[in-house]
C-alpha positions in Angstrom: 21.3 -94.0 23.4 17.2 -94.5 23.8 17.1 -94.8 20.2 19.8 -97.2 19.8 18.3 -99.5 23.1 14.8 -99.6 21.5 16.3 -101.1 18.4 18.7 -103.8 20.4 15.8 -104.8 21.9 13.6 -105.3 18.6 16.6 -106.9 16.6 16.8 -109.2 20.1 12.7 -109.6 20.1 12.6 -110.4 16.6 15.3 -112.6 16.0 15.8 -113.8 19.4 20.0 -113.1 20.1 20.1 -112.6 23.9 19.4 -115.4 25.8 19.4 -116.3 30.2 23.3 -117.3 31.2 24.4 -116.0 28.0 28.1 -114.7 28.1 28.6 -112.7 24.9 32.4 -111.2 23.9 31.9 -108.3 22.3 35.0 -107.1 19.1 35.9 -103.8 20.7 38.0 -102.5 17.2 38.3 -99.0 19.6 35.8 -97.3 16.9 32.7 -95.3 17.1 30.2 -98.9 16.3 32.3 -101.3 18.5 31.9 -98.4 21.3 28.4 -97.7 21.0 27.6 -101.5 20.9 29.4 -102.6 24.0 28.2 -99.6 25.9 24.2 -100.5 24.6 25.0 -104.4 25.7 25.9 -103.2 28.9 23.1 -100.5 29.4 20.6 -103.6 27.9 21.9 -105.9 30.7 20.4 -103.8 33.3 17.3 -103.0 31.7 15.8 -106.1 29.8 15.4 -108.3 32.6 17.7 -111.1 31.0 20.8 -112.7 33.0 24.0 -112.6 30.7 27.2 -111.5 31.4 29.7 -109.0 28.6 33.4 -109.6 28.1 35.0 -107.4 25.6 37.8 -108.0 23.1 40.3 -105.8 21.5 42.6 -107.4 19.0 46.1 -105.2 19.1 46.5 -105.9 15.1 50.0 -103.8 15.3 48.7 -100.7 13.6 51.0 -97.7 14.7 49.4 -94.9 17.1 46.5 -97.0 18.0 46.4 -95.8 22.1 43.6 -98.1 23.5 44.1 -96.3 26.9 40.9 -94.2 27.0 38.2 -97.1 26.0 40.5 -99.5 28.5 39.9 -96.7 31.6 36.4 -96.3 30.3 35.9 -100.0 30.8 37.1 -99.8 34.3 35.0 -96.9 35.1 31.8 -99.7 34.3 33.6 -102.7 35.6 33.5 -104.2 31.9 36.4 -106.6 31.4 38.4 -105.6 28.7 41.1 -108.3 27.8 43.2 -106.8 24.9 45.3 -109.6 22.4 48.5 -109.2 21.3 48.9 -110.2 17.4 50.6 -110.3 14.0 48.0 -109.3 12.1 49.5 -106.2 10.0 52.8 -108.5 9.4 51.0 -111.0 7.6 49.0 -109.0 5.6 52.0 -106.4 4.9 53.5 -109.7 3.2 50.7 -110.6 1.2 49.7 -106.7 0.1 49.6 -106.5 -3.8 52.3 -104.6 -5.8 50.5 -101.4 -5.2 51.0 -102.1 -1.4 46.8 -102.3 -0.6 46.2 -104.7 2.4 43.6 -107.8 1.8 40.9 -106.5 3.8 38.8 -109.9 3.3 41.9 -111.7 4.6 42.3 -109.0 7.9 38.7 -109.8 8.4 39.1 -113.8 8.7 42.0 -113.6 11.0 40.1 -111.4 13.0 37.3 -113.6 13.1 39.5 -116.5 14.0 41.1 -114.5 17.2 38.3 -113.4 18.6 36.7 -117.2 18.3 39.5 -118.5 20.0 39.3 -115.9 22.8 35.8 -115.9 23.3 36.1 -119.4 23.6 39.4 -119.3 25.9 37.3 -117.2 28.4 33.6 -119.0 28.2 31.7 -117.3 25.8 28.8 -118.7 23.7 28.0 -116.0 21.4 30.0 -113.7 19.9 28.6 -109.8 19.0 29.5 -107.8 16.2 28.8 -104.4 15.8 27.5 -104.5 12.1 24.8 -101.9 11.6 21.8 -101.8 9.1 24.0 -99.5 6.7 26.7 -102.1 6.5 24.2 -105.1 5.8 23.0 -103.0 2.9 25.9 -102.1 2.3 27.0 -105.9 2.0 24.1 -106.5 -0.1 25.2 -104.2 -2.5 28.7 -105.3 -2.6 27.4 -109.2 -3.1 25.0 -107.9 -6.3 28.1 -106.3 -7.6 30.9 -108.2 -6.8 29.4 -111.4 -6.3 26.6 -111.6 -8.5 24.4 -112.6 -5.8 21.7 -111.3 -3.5 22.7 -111.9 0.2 24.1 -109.9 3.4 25.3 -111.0 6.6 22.6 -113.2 9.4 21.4 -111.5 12.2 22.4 -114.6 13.8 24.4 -117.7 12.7 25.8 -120.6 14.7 28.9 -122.0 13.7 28.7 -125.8 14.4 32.6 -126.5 14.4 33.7 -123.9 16.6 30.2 -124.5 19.0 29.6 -120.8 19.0 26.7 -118.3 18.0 27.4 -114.8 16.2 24.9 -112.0 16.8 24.7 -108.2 15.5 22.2 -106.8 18.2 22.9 -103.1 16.1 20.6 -104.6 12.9 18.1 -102.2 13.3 20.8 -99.1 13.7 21.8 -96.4 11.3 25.5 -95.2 11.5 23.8 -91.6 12.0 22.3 -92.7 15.3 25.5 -94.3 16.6 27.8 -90.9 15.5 24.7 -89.2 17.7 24.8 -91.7 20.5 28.7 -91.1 20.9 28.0 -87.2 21.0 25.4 -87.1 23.5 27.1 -90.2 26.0 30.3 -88.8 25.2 31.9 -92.4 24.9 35.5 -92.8 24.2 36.8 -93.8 20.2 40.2 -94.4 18.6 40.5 -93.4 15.8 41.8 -96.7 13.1 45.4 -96.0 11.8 44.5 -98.9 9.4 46.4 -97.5 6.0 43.2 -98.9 4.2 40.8 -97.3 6.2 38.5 -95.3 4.1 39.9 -96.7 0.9 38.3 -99.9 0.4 35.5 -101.3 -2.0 33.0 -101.0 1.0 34.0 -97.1 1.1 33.3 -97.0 -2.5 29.9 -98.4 -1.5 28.8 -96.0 0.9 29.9 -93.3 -1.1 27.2 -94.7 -3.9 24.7 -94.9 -1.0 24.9 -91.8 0.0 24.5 -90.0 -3.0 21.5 -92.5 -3.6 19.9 -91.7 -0.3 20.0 -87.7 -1.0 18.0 -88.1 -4.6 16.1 -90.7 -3.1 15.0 -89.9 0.7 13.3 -93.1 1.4 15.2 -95.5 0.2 17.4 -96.4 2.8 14.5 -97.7 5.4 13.1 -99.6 1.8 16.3 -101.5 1.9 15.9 -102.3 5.2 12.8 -103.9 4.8 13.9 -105.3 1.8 16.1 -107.6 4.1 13.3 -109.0 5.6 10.6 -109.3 3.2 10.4 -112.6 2.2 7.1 -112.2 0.8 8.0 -110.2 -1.7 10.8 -112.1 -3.2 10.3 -112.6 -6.8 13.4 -113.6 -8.7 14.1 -115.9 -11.8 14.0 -119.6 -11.5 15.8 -121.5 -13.9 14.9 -125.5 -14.7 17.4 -127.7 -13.8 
């Protein structure tokens, strides 16, 4: 976990998420980044010398098998409050899967968004964390590029002026290697998704292109990174008007 606090607290340093009286909900999905996220918050709390309090949320989608009763003991164990929604997520989106029977992940992901708004609010939160890690904001710029046909990836931080609330991904700086090795070594507790799309989505299909980048090219992973960043060094087309 040192490595994974030393980078909450530069993604916090540079692009200033954590505030005094802050009191940030944290999407608890019960998997590995959601885990390590909550657990860092809560380990950050103690050390960085800033007041804020952590409330975490777990939206019950109605997946089968999900059993959130390790991570809910675990969050006893640490006095965390865990306040778990009931909702009819995987109805909806069983209704509006396409002839081949795929789920709209991009539709899952706004009603998620909307529930845990609503309960962050419900319970007096001002910011919202999400556990998005540097591999999925290059992973999201790659998906824009292709998909979308333009260069962008999630904020570190955005306010949303209707809802009045702020969204921050302290994990920025964090590799998805270091959080499988932070669960390892802290032994922290993770459901495993029964999502039916899980692992077969375009975002998968990413990855997989990634990884296979990242083997014949060894440095290109932390060049991404700083891609995101580098401002400077934007030089793109500009058409006249």
């Amino acid at each position: 976990m040192r490595k994974v606090l030393s980078n909450i607290r530069k993604a916090d340093h540079d692009f200033e998420l954590i505030d005094d009286n802050d009191k940030i909900a944290i999407g608890i999905s019960g998997g590995k980044d959601s885990i390590v996220l909550l657990y860092g918050l809560y380990l950050y709390k103690q050390m960085s010398q800033k007041n804020f309090d952590i409330l975490a949320i777990h939206l019950k989608l109605g997946f089968e098998g999900m059993d959130m009763t390790p991570i809910a003991s675990w969050c006893d164990e640490l006095k965390i409050e865990l306040i778990q929604v009931e909702t009819d997520v995987y109805k909806i989106l069983k209704i509006q899967a396409n002839d081949e029977g795929r789920l709209p992940c991009s539709l899952c992901s706004r009603f998620k968004k909307g529930y845990v708004i609503d309960e962050a609010l419900k319970h007096g939160c001002n910011k919202i964390a999400f556990a998005h890690h540097g591999d999925d904001a290059v992973e999201t710029l790659f998906m824009n590029m292709i998909y979308g046909g333009r260069i962008a990836t999630f904020r570190p931080k955005m306010y949303l002026t209707r809802k009045k609330v702020t969204f921050i991904r302290p994990l920025l700086y964090v590799f998805e290697n270091d959080i499988r090795r932070a669960v390892d070594h802290e032994h922290l507790p993770v459901v495993t998704s029964t999502c039916p799309m899980d692992k077969h989505t375009q975002r998968e299909e990413i990855k997989q292109l990634l990884s296979s980048m990242y083997k014949q090219y060894p440095t290109a992973r932390d060049n991404f990174m700083t891609m995101l960043s580098n401002q400077e060094q934007i030089d793109l087309w500009h058409k006249n008007k």
